[in-house]
Backbone as XML, in Angstrom:
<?xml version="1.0"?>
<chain id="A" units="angstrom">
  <residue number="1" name="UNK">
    <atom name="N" x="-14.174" y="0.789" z="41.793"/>
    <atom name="CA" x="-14.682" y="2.086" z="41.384"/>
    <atom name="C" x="-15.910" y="1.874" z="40.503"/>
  </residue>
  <residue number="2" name="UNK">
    <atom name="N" x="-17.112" y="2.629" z="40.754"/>
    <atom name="CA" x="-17.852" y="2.451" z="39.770"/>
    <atom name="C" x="-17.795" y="3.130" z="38.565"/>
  </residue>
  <residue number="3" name="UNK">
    <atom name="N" x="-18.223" y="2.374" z="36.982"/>
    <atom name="CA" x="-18.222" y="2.944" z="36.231"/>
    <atom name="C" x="-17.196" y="2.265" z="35.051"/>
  </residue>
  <residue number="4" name="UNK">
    <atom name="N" x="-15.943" y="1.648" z="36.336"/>
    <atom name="CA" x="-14.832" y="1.266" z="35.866"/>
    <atom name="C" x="-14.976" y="0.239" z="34.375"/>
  </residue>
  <residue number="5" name="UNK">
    <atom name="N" x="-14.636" y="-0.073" z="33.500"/>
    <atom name="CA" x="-14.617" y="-1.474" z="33.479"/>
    <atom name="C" x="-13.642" y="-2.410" z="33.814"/>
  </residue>
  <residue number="6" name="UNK">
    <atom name="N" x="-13.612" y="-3.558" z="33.557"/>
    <atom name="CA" x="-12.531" y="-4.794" z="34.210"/>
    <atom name="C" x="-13.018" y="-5.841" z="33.208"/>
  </residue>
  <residue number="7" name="UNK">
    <atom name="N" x="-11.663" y="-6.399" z="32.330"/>
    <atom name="CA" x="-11.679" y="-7.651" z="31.833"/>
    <atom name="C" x="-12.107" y="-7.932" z="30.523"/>
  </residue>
  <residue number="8" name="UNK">
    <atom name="N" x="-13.432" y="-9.268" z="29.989"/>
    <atom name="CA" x="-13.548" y="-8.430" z="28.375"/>
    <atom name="C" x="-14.009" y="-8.099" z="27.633"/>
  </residue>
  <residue number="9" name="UNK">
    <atom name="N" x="-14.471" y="-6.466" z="28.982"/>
    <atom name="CA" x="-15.441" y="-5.710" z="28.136"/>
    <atom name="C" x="-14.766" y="-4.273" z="28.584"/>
  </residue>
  <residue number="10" name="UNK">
    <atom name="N" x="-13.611" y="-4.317" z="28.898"/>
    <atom name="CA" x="-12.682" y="-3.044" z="28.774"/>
    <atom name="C" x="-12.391" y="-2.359" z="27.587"/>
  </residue>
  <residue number="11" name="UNK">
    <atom name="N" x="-12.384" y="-0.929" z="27.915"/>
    <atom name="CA" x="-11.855" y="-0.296" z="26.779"/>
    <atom name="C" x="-11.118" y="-0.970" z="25.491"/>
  </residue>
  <residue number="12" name="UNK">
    <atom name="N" x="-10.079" y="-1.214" z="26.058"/>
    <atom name="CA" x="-9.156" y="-1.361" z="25.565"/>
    <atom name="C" x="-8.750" y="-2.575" z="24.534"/>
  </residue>
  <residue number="13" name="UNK">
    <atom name="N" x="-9.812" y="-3.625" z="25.401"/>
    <atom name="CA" x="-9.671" y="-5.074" z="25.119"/>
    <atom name="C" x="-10.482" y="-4.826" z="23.877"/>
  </residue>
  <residue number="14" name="UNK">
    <atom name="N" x="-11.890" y="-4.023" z="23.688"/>
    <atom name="CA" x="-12.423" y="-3.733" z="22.340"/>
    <atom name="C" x="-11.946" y="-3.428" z="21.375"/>
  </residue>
  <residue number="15" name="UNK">
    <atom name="N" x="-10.904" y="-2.214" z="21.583"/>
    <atom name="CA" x="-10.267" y="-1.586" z="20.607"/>
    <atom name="C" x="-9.587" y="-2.568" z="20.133"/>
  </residue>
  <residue number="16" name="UNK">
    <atom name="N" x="-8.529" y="-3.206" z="20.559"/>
    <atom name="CA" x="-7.563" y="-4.587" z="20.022"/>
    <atom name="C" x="-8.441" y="-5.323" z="19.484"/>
  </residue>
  <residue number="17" name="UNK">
    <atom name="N" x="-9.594" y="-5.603" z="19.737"/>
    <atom name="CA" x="-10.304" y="-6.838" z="19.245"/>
    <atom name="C" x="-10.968" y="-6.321" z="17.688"/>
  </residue>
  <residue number="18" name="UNK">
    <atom name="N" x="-11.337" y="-5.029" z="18.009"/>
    <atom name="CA" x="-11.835" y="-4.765" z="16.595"/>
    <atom name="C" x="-10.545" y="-4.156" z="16.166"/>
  </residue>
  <residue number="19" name="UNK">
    <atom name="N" x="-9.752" y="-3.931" z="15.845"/>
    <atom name="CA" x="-8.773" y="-3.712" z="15.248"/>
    <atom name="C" x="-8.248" y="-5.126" z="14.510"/>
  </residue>
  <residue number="20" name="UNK">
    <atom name="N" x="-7.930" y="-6.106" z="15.262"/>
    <atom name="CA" x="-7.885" y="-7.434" z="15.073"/>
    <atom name="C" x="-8.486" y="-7.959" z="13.708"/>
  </residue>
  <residue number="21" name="UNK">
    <atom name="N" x="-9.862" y="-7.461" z="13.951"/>
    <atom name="CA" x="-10.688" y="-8.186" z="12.764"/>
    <atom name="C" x="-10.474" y="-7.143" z="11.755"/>
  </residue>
  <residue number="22" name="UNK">
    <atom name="N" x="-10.168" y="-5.482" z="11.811"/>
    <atom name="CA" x="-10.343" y="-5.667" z="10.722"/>
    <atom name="C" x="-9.039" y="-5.798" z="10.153"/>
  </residue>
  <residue number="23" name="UNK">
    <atom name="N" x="-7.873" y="-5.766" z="10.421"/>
    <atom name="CA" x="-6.499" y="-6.237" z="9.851"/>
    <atom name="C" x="-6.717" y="-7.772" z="9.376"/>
  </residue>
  <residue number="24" name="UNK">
    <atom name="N" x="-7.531" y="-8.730" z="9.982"/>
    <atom name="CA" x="-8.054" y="-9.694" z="9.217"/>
    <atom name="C" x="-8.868" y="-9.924" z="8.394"/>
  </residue>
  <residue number="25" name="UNK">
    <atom name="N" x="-9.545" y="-9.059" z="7.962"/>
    <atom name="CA" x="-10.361" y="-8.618" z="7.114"/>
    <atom name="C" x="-9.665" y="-7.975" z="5.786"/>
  </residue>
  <residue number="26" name="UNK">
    <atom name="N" x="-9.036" y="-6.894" z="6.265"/>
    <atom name="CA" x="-7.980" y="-6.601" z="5.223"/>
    <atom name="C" x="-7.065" y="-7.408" z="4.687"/>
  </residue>
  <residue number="27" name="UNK">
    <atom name="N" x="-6.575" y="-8.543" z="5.715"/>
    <atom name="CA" x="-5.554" y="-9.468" z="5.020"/>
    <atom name="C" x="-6.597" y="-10.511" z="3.973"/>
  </residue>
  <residue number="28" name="UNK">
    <atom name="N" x="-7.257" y="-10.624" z="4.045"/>
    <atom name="CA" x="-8.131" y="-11.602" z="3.232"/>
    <atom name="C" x="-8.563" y="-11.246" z="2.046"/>
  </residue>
  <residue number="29" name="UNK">
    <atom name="N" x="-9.137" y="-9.456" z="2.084"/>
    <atom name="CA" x="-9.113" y="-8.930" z="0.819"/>
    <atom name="C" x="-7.864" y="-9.055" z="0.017"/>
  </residue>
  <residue number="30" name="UNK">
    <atom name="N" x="-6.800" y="-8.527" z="0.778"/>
    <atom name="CA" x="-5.668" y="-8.135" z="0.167"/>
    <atom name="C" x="-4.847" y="-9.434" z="-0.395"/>
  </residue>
  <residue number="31" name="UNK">
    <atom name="N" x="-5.051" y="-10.798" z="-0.196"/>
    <atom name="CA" x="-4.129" y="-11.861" z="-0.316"/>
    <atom name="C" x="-5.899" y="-12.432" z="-1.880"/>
  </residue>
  <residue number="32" name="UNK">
    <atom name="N" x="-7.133" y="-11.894" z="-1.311"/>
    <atom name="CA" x="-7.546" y="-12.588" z="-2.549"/>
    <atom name="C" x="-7.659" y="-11.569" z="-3.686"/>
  </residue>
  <residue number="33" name="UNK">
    <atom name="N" x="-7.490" y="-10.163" z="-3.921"/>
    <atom name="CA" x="-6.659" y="-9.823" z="-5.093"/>
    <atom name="C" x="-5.615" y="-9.552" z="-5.170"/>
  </residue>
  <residue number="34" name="UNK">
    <atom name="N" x="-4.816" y="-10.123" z="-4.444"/>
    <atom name="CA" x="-3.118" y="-9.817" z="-4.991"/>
    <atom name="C" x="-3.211" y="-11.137" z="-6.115"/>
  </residue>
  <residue number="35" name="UNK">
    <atom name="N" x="-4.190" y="-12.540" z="-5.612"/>
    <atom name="CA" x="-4.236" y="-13.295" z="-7.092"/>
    <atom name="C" x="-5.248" y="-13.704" z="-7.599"/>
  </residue>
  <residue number="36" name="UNK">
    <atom name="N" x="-6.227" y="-12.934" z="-7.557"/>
    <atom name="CA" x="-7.047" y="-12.678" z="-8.652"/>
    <atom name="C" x="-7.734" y="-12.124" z="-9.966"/>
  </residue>
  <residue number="37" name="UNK">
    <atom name="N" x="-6.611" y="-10.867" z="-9.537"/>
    <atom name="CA" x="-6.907" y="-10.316" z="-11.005"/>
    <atom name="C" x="-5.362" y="-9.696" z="-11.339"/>
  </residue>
  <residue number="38" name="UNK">
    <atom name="N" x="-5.201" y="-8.932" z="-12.384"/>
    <atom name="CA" x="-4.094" y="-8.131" z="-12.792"/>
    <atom name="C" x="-3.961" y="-6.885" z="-12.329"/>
  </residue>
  <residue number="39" name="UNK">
    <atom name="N" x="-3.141" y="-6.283" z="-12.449"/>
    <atom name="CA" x="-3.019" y="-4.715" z="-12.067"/>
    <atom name="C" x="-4.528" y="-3.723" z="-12.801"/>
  </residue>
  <residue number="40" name="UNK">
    <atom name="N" x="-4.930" y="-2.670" z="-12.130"/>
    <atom name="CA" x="-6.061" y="-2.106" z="-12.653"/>
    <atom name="C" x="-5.746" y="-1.427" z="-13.714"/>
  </residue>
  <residue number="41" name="UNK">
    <atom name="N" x="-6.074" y="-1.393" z="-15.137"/>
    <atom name="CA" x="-5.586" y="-0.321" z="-15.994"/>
    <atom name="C" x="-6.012" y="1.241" z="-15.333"/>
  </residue>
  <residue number="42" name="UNK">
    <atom name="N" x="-4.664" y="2.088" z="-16.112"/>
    <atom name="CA" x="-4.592" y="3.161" z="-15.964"/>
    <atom name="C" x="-4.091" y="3.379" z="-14.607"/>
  </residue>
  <residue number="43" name="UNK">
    <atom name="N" x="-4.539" y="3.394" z="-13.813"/>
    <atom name="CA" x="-4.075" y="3.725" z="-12.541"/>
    <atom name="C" x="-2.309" y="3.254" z="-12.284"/>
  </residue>
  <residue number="44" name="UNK">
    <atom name="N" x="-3.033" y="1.799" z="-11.964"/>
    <atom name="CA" x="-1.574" y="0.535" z="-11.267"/>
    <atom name="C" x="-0.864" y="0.378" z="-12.566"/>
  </residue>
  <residue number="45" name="UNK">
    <atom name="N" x="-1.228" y="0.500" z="-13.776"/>
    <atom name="CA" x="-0.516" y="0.112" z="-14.918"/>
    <atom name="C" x="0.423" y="1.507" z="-15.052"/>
  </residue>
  <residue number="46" name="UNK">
    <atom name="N" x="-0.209" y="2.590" z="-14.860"/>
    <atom name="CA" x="0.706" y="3.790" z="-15.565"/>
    <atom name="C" x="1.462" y="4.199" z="-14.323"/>
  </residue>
  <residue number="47" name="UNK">
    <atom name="N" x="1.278" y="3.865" z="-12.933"/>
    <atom name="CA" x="2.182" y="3.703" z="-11.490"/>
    <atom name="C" x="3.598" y="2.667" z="-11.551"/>
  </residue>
  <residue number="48" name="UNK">
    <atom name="N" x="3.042" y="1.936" z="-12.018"/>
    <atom name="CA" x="4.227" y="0.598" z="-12.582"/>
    <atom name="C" x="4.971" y="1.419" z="-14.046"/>
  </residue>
  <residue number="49" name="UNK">
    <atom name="N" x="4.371" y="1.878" z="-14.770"/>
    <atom name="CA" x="5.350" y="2.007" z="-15.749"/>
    <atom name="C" x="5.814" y="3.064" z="-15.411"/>
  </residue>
  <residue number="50" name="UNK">
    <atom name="N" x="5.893" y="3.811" z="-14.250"/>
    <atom name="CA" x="6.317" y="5.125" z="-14.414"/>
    <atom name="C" x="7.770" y="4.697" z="-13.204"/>
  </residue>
  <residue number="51" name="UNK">
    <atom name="N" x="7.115" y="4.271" z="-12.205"/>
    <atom name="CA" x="8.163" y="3.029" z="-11.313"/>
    <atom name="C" x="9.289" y="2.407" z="-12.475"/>
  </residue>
  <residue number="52" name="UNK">
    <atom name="N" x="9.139" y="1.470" z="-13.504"/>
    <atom name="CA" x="9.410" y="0.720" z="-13.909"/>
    <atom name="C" x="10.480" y="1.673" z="-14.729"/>
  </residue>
  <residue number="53" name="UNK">
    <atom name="N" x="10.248" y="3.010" z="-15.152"/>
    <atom name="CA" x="11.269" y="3.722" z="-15.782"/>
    <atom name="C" x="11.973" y="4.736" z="-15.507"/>
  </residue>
  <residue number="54" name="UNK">
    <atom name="N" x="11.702" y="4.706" z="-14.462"/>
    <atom name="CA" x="12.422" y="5.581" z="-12.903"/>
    <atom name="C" x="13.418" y="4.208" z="-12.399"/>
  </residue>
  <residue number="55" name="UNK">
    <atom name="N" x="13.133" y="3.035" z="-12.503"/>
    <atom name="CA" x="14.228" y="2.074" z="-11.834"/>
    <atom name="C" x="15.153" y="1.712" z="-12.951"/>
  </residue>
  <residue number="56" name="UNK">
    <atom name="N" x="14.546" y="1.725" z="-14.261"/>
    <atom name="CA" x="15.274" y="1.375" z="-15.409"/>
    <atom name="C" x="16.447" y="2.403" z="-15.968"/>
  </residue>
  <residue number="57" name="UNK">
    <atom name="N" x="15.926" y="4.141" z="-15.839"/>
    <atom name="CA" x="16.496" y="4.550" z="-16.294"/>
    <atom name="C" x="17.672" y="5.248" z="-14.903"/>
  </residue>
  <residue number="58" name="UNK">
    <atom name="N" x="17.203" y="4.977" z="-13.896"/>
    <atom name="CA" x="18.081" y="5.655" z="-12.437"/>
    <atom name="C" x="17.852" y="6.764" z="-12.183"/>
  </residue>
  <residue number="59" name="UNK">
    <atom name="N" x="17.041" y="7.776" z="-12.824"/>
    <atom name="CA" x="16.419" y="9.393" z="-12.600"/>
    <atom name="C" x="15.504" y="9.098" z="-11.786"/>
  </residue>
  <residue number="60" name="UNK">
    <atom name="N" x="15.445" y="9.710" z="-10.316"/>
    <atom name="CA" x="14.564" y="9.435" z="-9.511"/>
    <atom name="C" x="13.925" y="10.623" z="-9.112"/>
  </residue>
  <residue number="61" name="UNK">
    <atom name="N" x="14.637" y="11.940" z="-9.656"/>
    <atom name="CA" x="13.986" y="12.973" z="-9.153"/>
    <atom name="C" x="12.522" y="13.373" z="-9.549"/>
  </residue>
  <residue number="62" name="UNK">
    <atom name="N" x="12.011" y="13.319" z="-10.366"/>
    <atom name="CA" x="10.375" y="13.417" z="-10.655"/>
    <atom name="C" x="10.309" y="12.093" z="-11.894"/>
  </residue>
  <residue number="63" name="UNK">
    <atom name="N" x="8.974" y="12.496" z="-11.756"/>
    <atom name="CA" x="8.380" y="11.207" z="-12.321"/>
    <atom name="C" x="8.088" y="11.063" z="-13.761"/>
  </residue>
  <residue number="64" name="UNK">
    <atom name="N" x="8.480" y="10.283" z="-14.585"/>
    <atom name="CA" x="8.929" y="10.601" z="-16.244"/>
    <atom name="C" x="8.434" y="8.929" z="-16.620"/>
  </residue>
  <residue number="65" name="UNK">
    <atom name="N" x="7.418" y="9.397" z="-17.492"/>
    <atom name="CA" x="7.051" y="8.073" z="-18.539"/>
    <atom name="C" x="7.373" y="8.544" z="-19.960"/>
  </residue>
  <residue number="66" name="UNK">
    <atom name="N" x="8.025" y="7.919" z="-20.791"/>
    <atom name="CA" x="8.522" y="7.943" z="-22.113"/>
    <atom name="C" x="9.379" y="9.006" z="-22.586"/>
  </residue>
  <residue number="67" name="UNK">
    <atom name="N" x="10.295" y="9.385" z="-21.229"/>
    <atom name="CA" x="10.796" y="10.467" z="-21.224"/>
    <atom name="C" x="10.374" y="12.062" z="-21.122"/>
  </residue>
  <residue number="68" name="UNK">
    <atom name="N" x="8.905" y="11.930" z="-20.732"/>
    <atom name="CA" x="8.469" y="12.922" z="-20.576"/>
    <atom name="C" x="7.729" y="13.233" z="-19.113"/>
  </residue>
  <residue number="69" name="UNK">
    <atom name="N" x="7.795" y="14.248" z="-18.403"/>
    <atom name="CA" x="7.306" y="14.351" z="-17.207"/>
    <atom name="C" x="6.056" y="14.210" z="-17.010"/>
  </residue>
  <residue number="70" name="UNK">
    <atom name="N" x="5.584" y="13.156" z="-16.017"/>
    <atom name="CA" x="4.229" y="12.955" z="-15.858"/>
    <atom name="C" x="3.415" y="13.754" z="-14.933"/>
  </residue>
  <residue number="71" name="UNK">
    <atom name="N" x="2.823" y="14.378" z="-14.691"/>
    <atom name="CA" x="2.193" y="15.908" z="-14.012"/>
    <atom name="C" x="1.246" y="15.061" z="-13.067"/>
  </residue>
  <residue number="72" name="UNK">
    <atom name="N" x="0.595" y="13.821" z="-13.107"/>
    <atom name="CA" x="-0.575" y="13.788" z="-12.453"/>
    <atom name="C" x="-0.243" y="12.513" z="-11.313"/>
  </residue>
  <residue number="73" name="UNK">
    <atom name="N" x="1.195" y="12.235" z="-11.256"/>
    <atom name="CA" x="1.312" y="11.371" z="-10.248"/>
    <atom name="C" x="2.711" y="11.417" z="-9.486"/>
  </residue>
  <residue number="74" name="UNK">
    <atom name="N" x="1.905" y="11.654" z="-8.422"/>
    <atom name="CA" x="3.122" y="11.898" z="-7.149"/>
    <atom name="C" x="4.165" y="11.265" z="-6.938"/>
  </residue>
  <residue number="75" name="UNK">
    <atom name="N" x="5.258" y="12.221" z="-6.916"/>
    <atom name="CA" x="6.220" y="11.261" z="-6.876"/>
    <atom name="C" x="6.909" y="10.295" z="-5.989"/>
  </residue>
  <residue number="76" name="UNK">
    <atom name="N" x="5.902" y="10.381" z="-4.682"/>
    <atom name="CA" x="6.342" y="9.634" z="-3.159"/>
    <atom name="C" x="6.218" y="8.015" z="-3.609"/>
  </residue>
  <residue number="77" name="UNK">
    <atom name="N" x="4.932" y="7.687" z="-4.535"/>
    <atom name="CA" x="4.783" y="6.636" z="-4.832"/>
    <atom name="C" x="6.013" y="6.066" z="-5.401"/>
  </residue>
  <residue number="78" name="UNK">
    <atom name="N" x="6.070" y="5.961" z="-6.758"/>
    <atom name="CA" x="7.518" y="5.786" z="-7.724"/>
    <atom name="C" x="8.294" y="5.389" z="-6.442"/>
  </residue>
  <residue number="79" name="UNK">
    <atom name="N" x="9.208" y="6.316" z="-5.536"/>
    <atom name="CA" x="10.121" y="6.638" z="-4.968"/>
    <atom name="C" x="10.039" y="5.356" z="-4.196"/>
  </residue>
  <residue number="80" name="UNK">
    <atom name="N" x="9.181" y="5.120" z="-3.204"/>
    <atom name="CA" x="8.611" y="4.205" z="-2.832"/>
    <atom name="C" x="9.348" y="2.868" z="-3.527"/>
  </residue>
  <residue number="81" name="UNK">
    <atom name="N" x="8.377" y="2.511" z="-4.533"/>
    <atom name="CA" x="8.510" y="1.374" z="-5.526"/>
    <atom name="C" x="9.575" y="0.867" z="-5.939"/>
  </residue>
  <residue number="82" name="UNK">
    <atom name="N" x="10.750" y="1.880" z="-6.068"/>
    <atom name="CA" x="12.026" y="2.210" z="-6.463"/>
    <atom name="C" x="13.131" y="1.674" z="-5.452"/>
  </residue>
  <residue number="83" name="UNK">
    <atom name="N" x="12.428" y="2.039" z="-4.491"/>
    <atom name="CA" x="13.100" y="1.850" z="-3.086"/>
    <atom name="C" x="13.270" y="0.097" z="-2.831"/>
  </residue>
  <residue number="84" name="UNK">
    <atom name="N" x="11.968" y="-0.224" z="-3.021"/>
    <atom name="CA" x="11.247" y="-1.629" z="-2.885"/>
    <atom name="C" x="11.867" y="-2.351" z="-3.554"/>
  </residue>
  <residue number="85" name="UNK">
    <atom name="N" x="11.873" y="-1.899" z="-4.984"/>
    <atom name="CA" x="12.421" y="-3.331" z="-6.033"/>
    <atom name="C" x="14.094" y="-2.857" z="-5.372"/>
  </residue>
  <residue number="86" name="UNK">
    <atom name="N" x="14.477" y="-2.310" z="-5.488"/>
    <atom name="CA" x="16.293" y="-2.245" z="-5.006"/>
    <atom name="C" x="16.442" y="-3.186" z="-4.080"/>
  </residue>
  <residue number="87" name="UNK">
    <atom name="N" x="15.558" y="-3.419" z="-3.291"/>
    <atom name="CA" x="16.068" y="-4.252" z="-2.171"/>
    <atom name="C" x="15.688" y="-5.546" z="-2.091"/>
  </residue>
  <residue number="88" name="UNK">
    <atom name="N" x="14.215" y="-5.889" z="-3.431"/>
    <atom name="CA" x="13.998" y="-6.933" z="-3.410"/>
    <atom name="C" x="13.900" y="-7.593" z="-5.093"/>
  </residue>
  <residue number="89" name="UNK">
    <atom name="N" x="13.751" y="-6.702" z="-5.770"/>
    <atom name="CA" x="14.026" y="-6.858" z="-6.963"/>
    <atom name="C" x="12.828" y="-6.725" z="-7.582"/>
  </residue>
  <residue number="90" name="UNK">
    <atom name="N" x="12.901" y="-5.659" z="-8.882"/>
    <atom name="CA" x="11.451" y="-6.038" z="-9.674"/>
    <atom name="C" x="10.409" y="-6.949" z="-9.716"/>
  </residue>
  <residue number="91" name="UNK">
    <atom name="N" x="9.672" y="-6.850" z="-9.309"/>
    <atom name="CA" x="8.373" y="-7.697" z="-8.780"/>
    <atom name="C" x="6.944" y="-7.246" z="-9.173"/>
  </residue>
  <residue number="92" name="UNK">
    <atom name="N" x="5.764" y="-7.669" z="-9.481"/>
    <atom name="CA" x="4.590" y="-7.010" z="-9.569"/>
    <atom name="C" x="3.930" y="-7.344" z="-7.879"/>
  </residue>
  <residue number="93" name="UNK">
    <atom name="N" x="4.811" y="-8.457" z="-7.168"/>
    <atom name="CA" x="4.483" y="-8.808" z="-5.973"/>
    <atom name="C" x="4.681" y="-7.214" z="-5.207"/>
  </residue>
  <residue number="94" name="UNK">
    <atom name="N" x="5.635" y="-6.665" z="-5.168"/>
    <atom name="CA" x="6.245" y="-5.339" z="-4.121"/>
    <atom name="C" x="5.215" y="-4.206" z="-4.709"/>
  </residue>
  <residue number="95" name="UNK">
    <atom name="N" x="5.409" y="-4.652" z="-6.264"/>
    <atom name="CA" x="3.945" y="-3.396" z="-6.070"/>
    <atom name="C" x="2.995" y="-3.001" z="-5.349"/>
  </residue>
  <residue number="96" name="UNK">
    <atom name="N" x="2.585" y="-4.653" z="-5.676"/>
    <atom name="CA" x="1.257" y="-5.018" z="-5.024"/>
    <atom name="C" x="1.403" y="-4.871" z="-3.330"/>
  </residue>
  <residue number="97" name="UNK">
    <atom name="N" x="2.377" y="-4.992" z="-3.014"/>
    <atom name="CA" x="2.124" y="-5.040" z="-1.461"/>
    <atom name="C" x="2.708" y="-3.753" z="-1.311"/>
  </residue>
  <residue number="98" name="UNK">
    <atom name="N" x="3.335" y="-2.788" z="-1.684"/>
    <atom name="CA" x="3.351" y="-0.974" z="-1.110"/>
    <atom name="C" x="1.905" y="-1.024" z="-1.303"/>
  </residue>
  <residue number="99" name="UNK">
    <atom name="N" x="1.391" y="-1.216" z="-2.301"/>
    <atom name="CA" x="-0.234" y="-0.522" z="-2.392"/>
    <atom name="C" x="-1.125" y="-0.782" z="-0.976"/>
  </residue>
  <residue number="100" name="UNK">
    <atom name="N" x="-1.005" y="-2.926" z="-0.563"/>
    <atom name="CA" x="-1.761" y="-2.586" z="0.387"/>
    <atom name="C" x="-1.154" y="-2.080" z="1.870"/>
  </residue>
  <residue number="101" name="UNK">
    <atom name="N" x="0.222" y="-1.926" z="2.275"/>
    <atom name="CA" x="0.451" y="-1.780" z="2.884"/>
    <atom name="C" x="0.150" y="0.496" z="3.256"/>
  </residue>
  <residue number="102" name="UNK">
    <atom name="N" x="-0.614" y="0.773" z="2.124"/>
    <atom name="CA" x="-0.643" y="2.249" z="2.240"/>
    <atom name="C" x="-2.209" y="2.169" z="2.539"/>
  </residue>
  <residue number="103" name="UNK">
    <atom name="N" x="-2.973" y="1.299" z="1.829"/>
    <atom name="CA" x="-4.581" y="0.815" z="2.260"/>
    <atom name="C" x="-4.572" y="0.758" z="3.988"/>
  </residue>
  <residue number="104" name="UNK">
    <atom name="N" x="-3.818" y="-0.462" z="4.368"/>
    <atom name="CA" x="-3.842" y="-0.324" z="5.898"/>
    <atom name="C" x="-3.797" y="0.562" z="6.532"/>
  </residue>
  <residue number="105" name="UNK">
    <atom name="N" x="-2.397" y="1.570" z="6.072"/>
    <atom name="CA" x="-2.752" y="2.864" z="6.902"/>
    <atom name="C" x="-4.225" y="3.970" z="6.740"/>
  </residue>
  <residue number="106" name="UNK">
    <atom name="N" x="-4.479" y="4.011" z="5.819"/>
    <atom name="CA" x="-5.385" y="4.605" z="5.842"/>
    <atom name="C" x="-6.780" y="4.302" z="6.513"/>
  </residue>
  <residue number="107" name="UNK">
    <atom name="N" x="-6.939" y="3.275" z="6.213"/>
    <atom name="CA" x="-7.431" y="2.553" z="7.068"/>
    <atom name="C" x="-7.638" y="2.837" z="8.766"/>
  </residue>
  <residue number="108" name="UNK">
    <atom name="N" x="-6.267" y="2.768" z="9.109"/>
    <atom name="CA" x="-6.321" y="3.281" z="10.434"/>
    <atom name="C" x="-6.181" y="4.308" z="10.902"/>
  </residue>
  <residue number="109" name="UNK">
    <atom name="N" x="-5.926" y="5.207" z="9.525"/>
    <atom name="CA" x="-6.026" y="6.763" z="10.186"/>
    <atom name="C" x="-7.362" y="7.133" z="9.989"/>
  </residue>
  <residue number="110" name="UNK">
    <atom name="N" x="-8.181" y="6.764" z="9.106"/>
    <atom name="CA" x="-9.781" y="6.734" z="8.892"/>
    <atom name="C" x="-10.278" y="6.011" z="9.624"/>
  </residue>
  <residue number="111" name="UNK">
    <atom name="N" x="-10.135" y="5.402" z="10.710"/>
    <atom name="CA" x="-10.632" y="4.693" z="11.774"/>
    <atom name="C" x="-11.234" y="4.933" z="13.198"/>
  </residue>
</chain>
């Protein structure tokens, strides 16, 4: 058929291929700051402590730092995090990897 393509310069074979790179691309970012730096203040620091006292104290229904309700961060995250350390145990590692594992998606829904 003309028009067709065949082989590897098919549709399809592109899409996989650039998809490919950039999930390798992303893994390279993502493995050289998971150890290069620390959590970002404010953001990852007040996400972790709000995680960190949602797992400590077992109240999972909204999101509470120092016993007081925190208004400006969603509570899917926490919940998330919560979920994570239960099954693997408090970690700054599980943090770190819900975060990039929510980067990827976006990623590919912005794609």
């Amino acid at each position: 058929m003309p028009g067709s393509q065949v082989g590897l310069f098919s549709k399809e074979y592109t899409t996989r291929r650039y998809a490919l790179l950039w999930v390798s691309i992303w893994l390279a970012l993502i493995f050289v700051t998971w150890f290069s730096r620390p959590l970002i203040p404010y953001q990852e620091t007040m996400l972790a402590a709000v995680s960190w006292e949602s797992y400590a104290s077992e109240f999972y229904l909204y999101p509470i730092l120092n016993g007081e309700y925190v208004a400006n961060v969603f509570p899917l995250v926490p919940w998330i995090e919560v979920g994570i350390w239960q099954l693997t145990g408090a970690s700054e590692f599980s943090l770190r990897a819900v975060m990039s594992i929510f980067s990827i998606g976006v990623l590919f829904l912005t794609g």
